[in-house]
C-alpha positions as CSV (number, residue, x, y, z in Angstrom):
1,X,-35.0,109.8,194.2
2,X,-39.1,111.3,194.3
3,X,-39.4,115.0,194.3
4,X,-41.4,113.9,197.9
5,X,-38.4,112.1,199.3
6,X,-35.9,115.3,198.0
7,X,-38.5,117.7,199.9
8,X,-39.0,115.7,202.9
9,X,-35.0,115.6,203.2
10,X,-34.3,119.3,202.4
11,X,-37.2,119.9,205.1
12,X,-35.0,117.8,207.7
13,X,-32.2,119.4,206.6
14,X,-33.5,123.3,207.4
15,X,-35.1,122.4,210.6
16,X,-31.9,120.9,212.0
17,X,-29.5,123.4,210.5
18,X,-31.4,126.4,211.6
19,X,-32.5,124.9,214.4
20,X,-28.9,124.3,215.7
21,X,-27.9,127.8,214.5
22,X,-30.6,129.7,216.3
23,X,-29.5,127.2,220.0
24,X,-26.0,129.6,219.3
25,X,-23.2,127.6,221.6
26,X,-25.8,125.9,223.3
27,X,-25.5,123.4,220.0
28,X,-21.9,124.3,219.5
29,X,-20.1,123.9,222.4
30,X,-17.7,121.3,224.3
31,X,-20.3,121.3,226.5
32,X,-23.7,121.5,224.3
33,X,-27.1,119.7,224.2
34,X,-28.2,120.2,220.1
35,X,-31.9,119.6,220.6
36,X,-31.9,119.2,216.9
37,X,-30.2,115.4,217.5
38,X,-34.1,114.6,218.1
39,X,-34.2,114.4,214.3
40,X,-31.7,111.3,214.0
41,X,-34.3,109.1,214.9
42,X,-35.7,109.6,211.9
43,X,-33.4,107.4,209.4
44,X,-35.0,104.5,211.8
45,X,-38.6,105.2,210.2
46,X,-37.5,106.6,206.9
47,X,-34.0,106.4,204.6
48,X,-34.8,109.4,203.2
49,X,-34.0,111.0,206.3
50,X,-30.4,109.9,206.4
51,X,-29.8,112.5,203.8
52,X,-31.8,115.1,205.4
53,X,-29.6,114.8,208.8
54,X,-26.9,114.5,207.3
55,X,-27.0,117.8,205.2
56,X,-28.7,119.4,208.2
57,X,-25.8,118.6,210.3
58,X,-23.0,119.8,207.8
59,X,-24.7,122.9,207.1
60,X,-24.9,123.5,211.0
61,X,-21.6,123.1,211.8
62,X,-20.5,125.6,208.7
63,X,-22.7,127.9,210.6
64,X,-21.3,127.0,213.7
65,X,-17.5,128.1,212.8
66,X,-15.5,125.0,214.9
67,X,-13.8,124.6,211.2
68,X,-13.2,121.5,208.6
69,X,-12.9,119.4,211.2
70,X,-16.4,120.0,212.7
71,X,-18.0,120.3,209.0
72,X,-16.3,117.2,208.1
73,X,-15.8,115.2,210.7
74,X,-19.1,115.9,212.4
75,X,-20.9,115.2,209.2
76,X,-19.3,111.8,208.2
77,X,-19.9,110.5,212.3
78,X,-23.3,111.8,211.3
79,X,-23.8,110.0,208.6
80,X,-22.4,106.9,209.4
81,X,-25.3,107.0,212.7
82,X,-28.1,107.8,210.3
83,X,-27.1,104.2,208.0
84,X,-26.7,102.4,211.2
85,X,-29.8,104.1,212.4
86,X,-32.1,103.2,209.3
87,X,-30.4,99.6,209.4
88,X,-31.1,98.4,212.9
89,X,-34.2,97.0,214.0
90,X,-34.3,97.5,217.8
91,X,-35.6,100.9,219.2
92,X,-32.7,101.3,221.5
93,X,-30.1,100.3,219.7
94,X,-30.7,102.4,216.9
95,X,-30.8,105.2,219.6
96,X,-27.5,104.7,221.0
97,X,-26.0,104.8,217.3
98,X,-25.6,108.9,217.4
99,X,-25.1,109.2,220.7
100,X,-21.8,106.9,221.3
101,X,-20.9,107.7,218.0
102,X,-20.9,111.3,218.6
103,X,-19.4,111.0,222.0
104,X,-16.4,109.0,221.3
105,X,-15.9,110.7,217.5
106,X,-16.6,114.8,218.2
107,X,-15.2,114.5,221.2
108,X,-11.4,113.3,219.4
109,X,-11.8,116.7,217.6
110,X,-13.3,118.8,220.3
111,X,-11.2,117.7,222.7
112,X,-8.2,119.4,220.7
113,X,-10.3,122.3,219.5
114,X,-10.8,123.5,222.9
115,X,-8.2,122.0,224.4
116,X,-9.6,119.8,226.9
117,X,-9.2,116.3,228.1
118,X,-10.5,113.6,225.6
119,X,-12.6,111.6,228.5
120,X,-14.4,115.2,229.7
121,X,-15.4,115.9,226.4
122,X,-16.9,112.1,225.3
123,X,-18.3,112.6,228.9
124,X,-19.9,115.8,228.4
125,X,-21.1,114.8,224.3
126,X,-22.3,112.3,225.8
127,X,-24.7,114.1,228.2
128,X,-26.0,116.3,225.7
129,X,-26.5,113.6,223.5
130,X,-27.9,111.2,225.7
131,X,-30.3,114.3,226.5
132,X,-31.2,115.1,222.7
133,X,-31.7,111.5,221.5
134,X,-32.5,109.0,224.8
135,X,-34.7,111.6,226.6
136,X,-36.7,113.7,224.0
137,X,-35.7,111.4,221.1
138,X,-37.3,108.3,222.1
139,X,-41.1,109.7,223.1
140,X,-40.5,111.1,219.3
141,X,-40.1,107.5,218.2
142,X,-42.9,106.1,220.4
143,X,-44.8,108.4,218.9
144,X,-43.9,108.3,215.4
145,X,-44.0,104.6,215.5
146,X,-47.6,104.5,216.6
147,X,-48.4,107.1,213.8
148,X,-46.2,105.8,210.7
149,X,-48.9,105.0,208.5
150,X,-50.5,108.3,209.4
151,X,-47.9,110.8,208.7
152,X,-46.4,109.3,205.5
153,X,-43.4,108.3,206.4
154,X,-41.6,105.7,203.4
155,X,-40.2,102.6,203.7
156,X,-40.4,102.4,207.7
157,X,-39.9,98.9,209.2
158,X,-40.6,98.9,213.3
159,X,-40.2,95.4,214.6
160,X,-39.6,94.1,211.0
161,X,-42.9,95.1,209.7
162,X,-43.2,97.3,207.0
163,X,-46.2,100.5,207.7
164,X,-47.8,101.4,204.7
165,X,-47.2,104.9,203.2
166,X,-50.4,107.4,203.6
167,X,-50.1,107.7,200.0
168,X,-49.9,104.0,199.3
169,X,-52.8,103.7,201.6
170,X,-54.7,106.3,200.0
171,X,-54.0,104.6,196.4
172,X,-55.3,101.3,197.7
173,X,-58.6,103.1,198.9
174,X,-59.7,104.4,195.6
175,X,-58.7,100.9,194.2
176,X,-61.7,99.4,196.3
């Protein structure tokens, strides 16, 4: 892995786990809308990102104190969104990837860490996903998938087309 693709994911990793810290419960709750979830859209643009959530998120919820099953369990539902994130082609689809996951997978150890019913808590993971990813995520995509070429972002494919890189763009112009 490039130096470039280790910063860009340590980058995604700090903004999301210090970004969830600093919401307090508000990003560690049953009830919680983590406006850091904007970032899993990412993986859809760029693979490197799929390490950068993934850390991001398992460094989170170490600082949020729900225990293993949070730091593990949170991660690997994470992780396993980010691959089918990077992997699927359609916008909204690879949307609803972190949200059900996370609603139907936290929600089987949040239900039990704060004792509440199973259905409340995929309903209300749900919300706060849905909130994160399908209301502030998705201009985020709109946006970054107008701009991919502009911003840098490796290896993105949007409607099976693969965006040049700014630096492979920028090789390609001293070339000529």
């Amino acid at each position: 892995m490039k130096v470039k693709n280790i910063t860009r994911a340590a980058i995604i990793a700090a903004i999301y786990a210090l970004g969830t810290y600093f919401l307090g419960s508000f990003g560690t709750n049953i009830i919680q809308v983590r406006i850091t979830e904007v970032l899993t859209v990412l993986p859809y643009f760029d693979p490197t990102a799929i390490l950068g959530v993934t850390l991001g998120c398992f460094l989170a919820n170490i600082l949020g104190g729900l225990g293993p099953w949070d730091v593990f369990g949170g991660t690997l539902i994470t992780l396993i969104a980010a691959i089918l994130t990077s992997k699927t082609k359609n916008k909204l689809l690879a949307l609803s990837w972190p949200i059900l996951l996370n609603a139907f997978g936290v929600s089987a150890y949040l239900s039990v860490i704060f004792g509440q019913p199973y259905w409340f808590t995929v309903f209300s993971i749900f919300a706060g996903e849905f909130i994160s990813i399908g209301v502030l995520g998705f201009p985020v995509m709109l946006y970054l998938e107008k701009n991919a070429s502009n911003i840098g972002l490796d290896n993105q494919w949007v409607k099976g087309v693969r965006y040049k890189s700014a630096d492979e763009k920028n090789k390609k112009e001293k070339n000529l």
